[in-house]
C-alpha positions, 0 to 999 in steps of 0.5 A: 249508102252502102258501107266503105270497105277501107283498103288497108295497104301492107307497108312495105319493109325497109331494104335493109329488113328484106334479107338478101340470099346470101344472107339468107344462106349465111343465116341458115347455115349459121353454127351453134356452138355445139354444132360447131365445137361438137362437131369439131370434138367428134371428128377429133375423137374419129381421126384419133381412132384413124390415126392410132390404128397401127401406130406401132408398125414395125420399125422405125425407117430412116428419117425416123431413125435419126429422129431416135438418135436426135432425141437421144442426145442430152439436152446440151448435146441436142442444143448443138445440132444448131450449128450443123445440117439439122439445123431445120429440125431442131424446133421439133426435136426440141418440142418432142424431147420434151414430150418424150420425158414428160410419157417416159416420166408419166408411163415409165413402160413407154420406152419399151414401145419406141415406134409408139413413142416418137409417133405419137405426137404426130397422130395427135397433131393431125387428130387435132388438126382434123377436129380444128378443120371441121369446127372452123368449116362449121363457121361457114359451111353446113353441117353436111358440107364441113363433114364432107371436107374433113372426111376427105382430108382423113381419107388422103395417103400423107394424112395418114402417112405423116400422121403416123411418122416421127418427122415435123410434118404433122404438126406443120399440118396442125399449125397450117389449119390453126392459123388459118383458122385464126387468120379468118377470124382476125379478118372478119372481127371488128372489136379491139378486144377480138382483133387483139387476141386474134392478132397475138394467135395469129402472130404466135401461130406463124412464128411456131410454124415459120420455125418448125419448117421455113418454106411454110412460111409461103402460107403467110403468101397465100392469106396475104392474097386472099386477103384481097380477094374475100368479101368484106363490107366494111373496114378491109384496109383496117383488116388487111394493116392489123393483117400485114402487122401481125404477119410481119410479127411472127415472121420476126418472131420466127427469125432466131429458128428460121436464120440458123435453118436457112443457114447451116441446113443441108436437107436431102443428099438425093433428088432428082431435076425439076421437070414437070413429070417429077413435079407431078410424081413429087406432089402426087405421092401426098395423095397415094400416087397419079391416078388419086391426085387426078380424082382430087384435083378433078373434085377441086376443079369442080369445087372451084365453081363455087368462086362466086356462089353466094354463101362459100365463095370467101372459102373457095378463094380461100382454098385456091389461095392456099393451095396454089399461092404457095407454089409462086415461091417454092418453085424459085426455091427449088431451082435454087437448091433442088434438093427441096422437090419433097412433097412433104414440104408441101404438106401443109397445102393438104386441107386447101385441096380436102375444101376444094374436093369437098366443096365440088362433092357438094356441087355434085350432090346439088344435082341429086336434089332430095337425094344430096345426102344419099349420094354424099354417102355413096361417093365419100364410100366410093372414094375410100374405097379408092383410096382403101389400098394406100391406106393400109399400105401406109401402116404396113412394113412395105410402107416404111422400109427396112426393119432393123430390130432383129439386127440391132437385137443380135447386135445387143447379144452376149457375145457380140455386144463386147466386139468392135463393130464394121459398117461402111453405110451411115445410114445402116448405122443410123438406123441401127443406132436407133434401137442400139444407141451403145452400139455407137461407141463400137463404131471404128470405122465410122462416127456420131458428128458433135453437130449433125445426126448423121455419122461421119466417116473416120480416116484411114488412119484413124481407122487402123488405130482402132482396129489395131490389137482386135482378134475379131470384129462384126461386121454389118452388111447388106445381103448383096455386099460381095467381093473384095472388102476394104484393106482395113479386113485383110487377115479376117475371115469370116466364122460365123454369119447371120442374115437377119433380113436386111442386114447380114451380120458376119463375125470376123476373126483373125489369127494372132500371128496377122495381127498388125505390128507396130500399131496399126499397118502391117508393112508388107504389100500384098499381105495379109490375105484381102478378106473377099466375100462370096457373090451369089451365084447368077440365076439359070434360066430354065 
């Protein structure tokens, strides 16, 4: 009888050893801590770099001048600021004074370079804040995928803009991505240990975001919803109650900043009426205008795709959440007060949009197969090309507005610094008080509020008095100031005038016999002389 060949069957493995493709792609793709901290330490090196280039640009524009003038104050001073308008402001004018003495006390030539030292930890923040993005991608995404979406986000015009600005906006930014961060991660860890310490940074992280601008608080909004959206196996309802404790935490925490805000602050004087075509043009300026935002949002559309894929769909609903969610309450806010329709206030939504267009660059390298990383680097080059002009444009002077220092340098001279000083525009002052802060108490006809940054005007009255005696004043103006001049010049003429671009300096003097008797009015109608400045004569055609 011929030998038997025993048939050996394979024994079939158990459901749970047979890896399911979303496993199997979470497993490929799973970080090691170089890769992820690596990675993340690179594109902080890199932003850095990004950022720093030119953070000298000439001149600090407005908002930044009354940043200057805020940190100027002494610390009593500054404490006031919480009873008036900038009330919103004063975290970050807190956190920046402090780090002003510490570089002026660490590098006492700092002060020599004002542009460099109020910006400079805004170009940290967002260095930090890219480093942070791409290490916590890293967490879910490939290698190639997470350096796409940061390289994206670094490519955004507000990225760079605030990045280079001396305004809370990036640090807004840096505390977005933290959080968010830190909110994943709270979601997805089951020990005591890791829930407790990811619950305290989650809390400490909202609380000092809350405070440094209220409205992004709506990010706590976003997670909430995605919380209800993301996969979770096992424990969601745990999660989402250690989620809800927390948030609530750091809101309250937020309270003493968030209350006087709501409060006393002001915000923008100007603004225009929510309609959709300035609801476009507002949020579109954080990518460099209409047509870059429409590229943006058509990557994002296509990276929405990713909703259910196996391996990035927590993320996607993750970036939809915080890109959109947050505009459920902000536009209610606006119809309330319009003057919050800035896009800047919806900075901290700019990583949301940089996952969304990454991810969809990703979708489209899919279609390239073995070429994914050729075509990857073709677009991210062909999208900085794209967006190359209002890069440069951020870091030039046409990016910022007016530079005053040759202005507040004459103002600063021998024989002007001893004169009383004339301006009629606050803003004129407040950016000049930013490289001149002596020249504020030359002011006669206008003057530093006790409790705002910006300048109040003196009554008439007042006015008189402190002119009273004075054989000559300078006065500021604009280059296309003409015609009759307030009453409070009447005897002046003019004697000498400078133009120091977008600012004229005119020194004005007047004869003893016109000085104003008894104190400070001259009692005859019509007399003195009005002082009239000359308007350029019209252009000829031909």
């Amino acid at each position: 009888m011929p030998n038997a060949q025993t048939l050996v069957r394979p024994t079939p493995k158990p459901p749970s050893a047979v890896p399911s493709s979303a496993t199997a792609q979470r497993v490929s793709s799973a970080p090691t801590g170089w890769s992820r901290y690596g990675l993340g330490s690179l594109t902080f090196v890199v932003a850095l770099v990004f950022t720093v280039w030119n953070l000298n640009r000439p001149a600090l524009w407005l908002d930044e001048a009354a940043t200057a003038v805020a940190t100027e104050r002494s610390w009593t001073d500054l404490w006031r600021l919480w009873g008036g308008t900038d009330a919103p402001l004063m975290p970050y004018y807190l956190v920046l004074k402090a780090l002003i003495v510490a570089s002026e006390f660490l590098v006492p030539s700092a002060a020599t370079h004002p542009e460099v030292l109020l910006r400079w930890p805004s170009a940290l923040a967002v260095a930090v804040a890219a480093g942070l993005f791409v290490a916590w991608l890293r967490s879910a995404l490939p290698v190639y995928a997470a350096v796409t979406c940061g390289a994206v986000l670094l490519m955004l015009e507000a990225f760079s803009r605030y990045g280079q600005e001396a305004r809370p906006y990036a640090l807004n930014l840096l505390l977005a991505v933290a959080s968010t961060a830190i909110w994943w991660r709270l979601m997805r860890t089951r020990s005591i240990a890791s829930t407790l310490g990811a619950a305290i940074g989650y809390a400490l992280c909202v609380a000092a975001l809350s405070s440094m601008h209220a409205l992004a608080a709506m990010l706590v909004l976003a997670h909430a919803v995605a919380s209800l959206l993301i996969s979770q196996p096992s424990g969601k309802a745990r999660s989402i109650l250690v989620f809800v404790v927390t948030a609530v935490a750091g809101l309250l925490l937020a309270a003493p900043a968030v209350i006087p805000a709501v409060t006393n602050g002001g915000g923008a004087t100007g603004y225009e009426a929510l309609t959709g075509q300035t609801l476009f043009s507002m949020f579109a300026a954080l990518f460099g205008g209409g047509p870059r935002f429409l590229v943006i949002a058509a990557l994002a559309a296509v990276g929405t795709s990713r909703w259910m894929h196996p391996r990035d769909a927590d993320l996607t609903r993750v970036a939809v959440c915080w890109a959109l969610v947050p505009w459920i309450p902000y536009i209610p806010a606006v119809l309330a007060r319009p003057n919050l329709l800035l896009g800047r206030y919806l900075l901290f939504t700019l990583p949301a949009w940089a996952i969304l267009a990454g991810l969809g660059l990703v979708v489209l390298s899919d279609l390239a197969y073995r070429a994914r990383m050729l075509f990857l680097g073709v677009a991210l080059g062909l999208l900085l090309a794209f967006q190359r002009p209002v890069l440069v444009s951020v870091r030039g002077p046409e990016g910022h507005g007016r530079d005053v220092r040759a202005t507040a340098a004459q103002l600063r001279s021998p024989a002007l610094r001893d004169l009383p000083l004339v301006t009629f525009i606050s803003t004129d002052l407040m950016q000049l008080a930013a490289y001149t802060p002596e020249a504020t108490d030359r002011i006669i006809s206008l003057r530093m509020s006790p409790v705002n940054i910006w300048p109040d005007r003196i009554d008439r009255t007042t006015t008189f008095k402190n002119l009273a005696g004075a054989h000559s004043v300078v006065l500021v103006v604009r280059p296309d100031t003409c015609g009759p001049m307030p009453i409070l010049l009447n005897g002046f003429r003019v004697t000498s005038q400078a133009s120091t671009g977008p600012l004229n300096v005119l020194v004005l003097s007047r004869p003893g016999g016109l000085l104003p008797p008894r104190g400070f009015r001259h009692r005859t109608p019509g007399f003195p002389p009005r002082l009239v400045l000359p308007c350029p004569a019209p252009a000829t055609a031909g």
